[in-house]
C-alpha positions in Angstrom: -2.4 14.8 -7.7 -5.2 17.5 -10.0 -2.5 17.8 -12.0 -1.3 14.1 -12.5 -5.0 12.8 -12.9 -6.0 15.5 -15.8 -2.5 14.5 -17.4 -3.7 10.9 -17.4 -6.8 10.3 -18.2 -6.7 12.8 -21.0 -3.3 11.4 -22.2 -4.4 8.0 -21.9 -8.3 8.2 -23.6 -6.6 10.3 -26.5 -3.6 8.0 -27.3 -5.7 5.0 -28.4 -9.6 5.6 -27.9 -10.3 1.4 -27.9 -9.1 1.5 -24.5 -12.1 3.5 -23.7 -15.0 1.1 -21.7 -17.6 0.9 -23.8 -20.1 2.7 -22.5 -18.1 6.4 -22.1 -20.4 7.2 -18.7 -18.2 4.5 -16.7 -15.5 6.1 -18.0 -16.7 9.7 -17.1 -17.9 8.3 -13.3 -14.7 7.0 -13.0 -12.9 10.6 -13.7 -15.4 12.0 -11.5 -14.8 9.9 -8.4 -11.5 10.6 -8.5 -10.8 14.0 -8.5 -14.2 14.2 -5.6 -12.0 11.5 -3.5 -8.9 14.2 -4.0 -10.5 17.7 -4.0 -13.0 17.0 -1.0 -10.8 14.0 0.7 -8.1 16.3 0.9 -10.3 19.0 2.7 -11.4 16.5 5.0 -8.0 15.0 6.2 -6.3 18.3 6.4 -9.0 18.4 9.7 -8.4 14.8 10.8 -5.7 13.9 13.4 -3.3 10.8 13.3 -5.2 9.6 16.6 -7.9 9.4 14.9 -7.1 7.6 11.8 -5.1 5.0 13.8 -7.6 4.4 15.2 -10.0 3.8 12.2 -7.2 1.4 10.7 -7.0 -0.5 14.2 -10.9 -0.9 14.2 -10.5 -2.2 10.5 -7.7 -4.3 11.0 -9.8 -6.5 13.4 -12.5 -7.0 10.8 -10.0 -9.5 10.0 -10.0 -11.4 12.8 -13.9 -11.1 13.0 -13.6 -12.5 9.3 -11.9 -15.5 10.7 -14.2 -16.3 14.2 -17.9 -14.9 12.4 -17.7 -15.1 9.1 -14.9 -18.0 7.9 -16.7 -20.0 5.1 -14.9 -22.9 4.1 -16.6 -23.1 0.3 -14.6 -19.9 -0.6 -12.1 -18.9 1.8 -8.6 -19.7 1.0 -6.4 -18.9 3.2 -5.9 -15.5 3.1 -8.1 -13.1 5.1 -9.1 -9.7 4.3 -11.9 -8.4 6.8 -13.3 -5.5 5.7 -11.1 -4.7 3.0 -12.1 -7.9 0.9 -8.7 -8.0 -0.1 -5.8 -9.8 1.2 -3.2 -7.8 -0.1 -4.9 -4.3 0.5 -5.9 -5.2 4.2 -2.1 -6.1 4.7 -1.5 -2.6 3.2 -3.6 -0.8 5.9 -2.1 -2.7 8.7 1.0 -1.7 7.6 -0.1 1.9 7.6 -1.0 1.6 11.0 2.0 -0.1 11.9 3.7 3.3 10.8 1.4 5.3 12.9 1.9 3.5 15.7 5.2 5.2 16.3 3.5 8.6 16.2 1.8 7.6 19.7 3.6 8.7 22.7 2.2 6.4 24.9 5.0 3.5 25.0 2.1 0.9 26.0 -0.3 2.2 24.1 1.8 2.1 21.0 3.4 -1.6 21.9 -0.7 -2.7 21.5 -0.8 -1.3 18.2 2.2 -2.4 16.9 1.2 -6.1 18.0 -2.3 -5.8 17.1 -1.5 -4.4 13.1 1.3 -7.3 13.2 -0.9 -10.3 14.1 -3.5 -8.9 11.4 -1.3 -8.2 8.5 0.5 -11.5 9.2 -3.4 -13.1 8.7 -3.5 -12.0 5.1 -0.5 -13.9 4.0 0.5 -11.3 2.4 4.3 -11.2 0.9 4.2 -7.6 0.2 3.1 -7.2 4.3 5.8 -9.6 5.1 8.8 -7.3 3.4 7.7 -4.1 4.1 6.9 -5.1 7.7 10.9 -6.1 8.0 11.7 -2.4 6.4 9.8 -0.8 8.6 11.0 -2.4 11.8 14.8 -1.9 10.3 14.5 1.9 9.6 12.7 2.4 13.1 15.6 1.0 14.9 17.2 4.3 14.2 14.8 5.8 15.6 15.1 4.1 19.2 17.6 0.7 19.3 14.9 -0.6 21.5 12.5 -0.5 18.8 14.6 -4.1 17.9 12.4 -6.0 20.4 9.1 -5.2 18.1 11.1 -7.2 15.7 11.9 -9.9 17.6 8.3 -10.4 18.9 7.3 -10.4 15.3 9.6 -13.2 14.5 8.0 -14.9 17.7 4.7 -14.6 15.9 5.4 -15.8 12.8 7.0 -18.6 14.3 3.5 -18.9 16.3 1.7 -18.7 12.9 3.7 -21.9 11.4 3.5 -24.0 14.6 -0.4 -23.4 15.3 -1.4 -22.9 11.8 -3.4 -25.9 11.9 -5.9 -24.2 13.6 -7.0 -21.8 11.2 -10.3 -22.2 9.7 -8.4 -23.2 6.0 -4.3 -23.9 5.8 -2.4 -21.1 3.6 0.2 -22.6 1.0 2.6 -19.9 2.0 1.9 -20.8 5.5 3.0 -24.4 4.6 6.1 -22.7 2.9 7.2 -21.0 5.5 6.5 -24.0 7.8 9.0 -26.4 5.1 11.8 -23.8 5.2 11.8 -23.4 9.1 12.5 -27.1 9.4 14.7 -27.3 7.1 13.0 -29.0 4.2 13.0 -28.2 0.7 10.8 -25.9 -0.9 10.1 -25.9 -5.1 11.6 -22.6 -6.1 8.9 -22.4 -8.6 5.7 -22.5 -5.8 7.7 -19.5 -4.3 7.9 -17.9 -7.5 4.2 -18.4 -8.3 2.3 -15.7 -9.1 5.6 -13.4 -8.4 4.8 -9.3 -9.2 8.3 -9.7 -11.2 7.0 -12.1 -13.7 3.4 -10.1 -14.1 5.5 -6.9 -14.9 7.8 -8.6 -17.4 4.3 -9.3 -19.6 4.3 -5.8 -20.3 7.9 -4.4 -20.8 7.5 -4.9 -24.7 4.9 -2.9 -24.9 6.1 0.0 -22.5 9.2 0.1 -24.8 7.1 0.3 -28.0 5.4 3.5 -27.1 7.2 5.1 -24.2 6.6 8.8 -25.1 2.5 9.0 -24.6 2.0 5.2 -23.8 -0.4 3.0 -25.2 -4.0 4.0 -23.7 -6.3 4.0 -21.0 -6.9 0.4 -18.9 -3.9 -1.4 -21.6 -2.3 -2.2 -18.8 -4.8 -3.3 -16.3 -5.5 -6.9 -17.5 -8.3 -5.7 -19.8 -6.6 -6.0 -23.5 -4.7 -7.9 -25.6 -1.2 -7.4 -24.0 -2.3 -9.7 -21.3 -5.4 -10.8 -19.3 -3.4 -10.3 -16.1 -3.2 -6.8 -14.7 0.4 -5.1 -14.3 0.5 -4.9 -10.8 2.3 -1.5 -10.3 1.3 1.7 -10.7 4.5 3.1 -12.0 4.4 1.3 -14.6 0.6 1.4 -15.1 1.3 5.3 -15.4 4.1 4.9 -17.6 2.4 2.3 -19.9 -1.1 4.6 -20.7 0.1 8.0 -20.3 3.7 8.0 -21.3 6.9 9.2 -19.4 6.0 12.5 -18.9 2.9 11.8 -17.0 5.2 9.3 -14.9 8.2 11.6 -14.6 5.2 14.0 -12.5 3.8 10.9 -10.4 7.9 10.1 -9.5 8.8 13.7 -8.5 5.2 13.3 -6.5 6.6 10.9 -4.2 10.3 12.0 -4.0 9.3 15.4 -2.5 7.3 13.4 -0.3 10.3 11.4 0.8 12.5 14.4 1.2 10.3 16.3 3.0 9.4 13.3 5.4 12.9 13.2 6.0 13.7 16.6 7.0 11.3 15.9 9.9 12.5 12.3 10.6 13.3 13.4 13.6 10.2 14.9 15.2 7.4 12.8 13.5 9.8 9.6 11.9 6.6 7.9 11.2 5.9 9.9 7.9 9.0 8.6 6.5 8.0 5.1 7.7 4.6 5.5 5.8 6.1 7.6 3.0 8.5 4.1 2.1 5.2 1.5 2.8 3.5 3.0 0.1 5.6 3.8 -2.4 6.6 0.0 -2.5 3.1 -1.0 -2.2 2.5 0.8 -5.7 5.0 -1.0 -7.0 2.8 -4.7 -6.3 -0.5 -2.8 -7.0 -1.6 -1.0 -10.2 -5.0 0.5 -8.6 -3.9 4.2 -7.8 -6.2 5.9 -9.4 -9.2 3.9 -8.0 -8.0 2.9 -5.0 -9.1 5.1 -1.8 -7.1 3.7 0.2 -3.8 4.9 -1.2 -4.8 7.9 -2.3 -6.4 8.8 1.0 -2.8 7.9 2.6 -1.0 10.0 -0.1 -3.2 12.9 0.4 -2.5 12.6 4.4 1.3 12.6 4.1 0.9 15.7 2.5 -1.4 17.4 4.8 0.8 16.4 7.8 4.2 17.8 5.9 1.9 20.8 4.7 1.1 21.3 8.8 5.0 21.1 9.8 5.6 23.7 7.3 2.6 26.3 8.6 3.7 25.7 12.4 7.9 26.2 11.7 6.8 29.5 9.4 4.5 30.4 12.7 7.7 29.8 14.9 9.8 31.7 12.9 7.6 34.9 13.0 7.1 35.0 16.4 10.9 34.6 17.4 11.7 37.2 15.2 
């Protein structure tokens, strides 16, 4: 991730300097916070347990339902809850996180109360990426234990819950009235689905990707803030790929493959890495905030302390068999 961040933002700031803010300091602090949040986070989680950041994402997941019952303000709120987070989509991105951690807990009752808590608060932020990735998840853990299929059908349950009691949420949710249309049965406009789909935001920029694919086209050109488009791209892949050129993005791919490999080879004695592993690498591909957003790279950095830990306790095994 050193490497991957020096490749970008000095790729990105060279290629075409008018991408630069205008005042170069942001653009500095901005360098600087990242590489603290990845040099000193890193330190920090390598000494931080999975009980113990499950247990932060639990407490921050309920921020969302003590969004809705303290702090709901019908002037701005639209729906969508966020809690803490202030964002819909990222708070759904947490409790998805902790929905993968969940299955790290040994406690079977324990681990049922997570799994229903982070479902009833990702399902409060409306948010379609939550939706999806919440279905993967609950698909790949069946291999873990068949029983795991019952989590699945008590998420169906409240969902179902969410569309027949809706009405008594603070503000209704257009995808809540969606939803709601195509359980009974009625039509839906393909084109309020459709609205404000990540497909169509990435199509804005494929021109431009394909006009300078080698070292891209410059720093923030594809975060909503130049003349390709007003809207953001909305994945970091090709956010990466579209300032700082396939090389830089060939690294950030091979990042995250070698997570998914290694996450696999201990599938079966910690299968929630791999579950976590998958939530994030589709959640870059909604979002185009990696570099700024703590979140993820907190998560990414954790993966890779917890593979980095399997790897020192098999090499301790091995030495004291032999």
């Amino acid at each position: 991730m050193i490497v991957i961040g020096l490749l970008f933002f000095s790729i990105s700031s060279i290629v075409n300097d008018k991408y630069i803010p205008e005042e170069t300091k942001d653009f500095i602090m901005f360098i600087i916070k990242y590489f603290i949040t990845v040099i000193c986070g890193y330190e920090l989680l390598k000494n931080t347990t999975t009980r113990e950041i499950t247990l932060f994402l639990c407490l921050g997941a309920l921020t969302i339902l003590m969004q809705i019952l303290l702090f709901n303000n019908p002037l701005i709120d639209y729906g969508r809850y966020s809690g803490f987070y202030l964002n819909p989509n990222v708070a759904g991105f947490i409790c998805l996180v902790g929905y993968g951690m969940s299955f790290a807990n040994q406690n079977k009752n324990f681990r049922l109360f997570l799994q229903i808590v982070f479902t009833i608060m990702g399902l409060l932020t409306f948010s379609r990426t939550f939706i999806l990735l919440w279905l993967l998840t609950n698909l790949i853990s069946i291999k873990i234990d068949i029983k795991n299929s019952r989590v699945l059908l008590y998420g169906f349950g409240l969902l179902t819950a969410f569309v027949i009691f809706g009405e008594f949420l603070p503000v209704k949710n257009p995808r809540l009235d969606q939803m709601s249309a195509i359980l009974k049965g009625e039509k839906v406009k393909t084109t309020e689905i459709n609205e404000d789909s990540r497909t169509e935001t990435w199509s804005l920029y494929y021109d431009a990707l394909l006009d300078h694919p080698i070292l891209g086209n410059g720093y923030n050109s594809f975060s909503g803030e130049s003349s390709i488009s007003s809207v953001g791209v909305h994945n970091s892949f090709l956010k990466i790929w579209g300032e700082a050129g396939i090389f830089v993005f060939i690294l950030f791919i091979i990042m995250y493959l070698l997570m998914i490999k290694q996450s696999l080879q201990l599938f079966e004695e910690s299968p929630h890495l791999f579950l976590i592993v998958i939530a994030v690498i589709l959640f870059l591909t909604t979002n185009h905030n990696f570099f700024d957003n703590g979140y993820i790279l907190f998560i990414s950095m954790w993966i890779q302390a917890e593979i980095s830990k399997h790897k020192i306790e098999e090499q301790s095994t091995e030495i004291i068999s032999e």
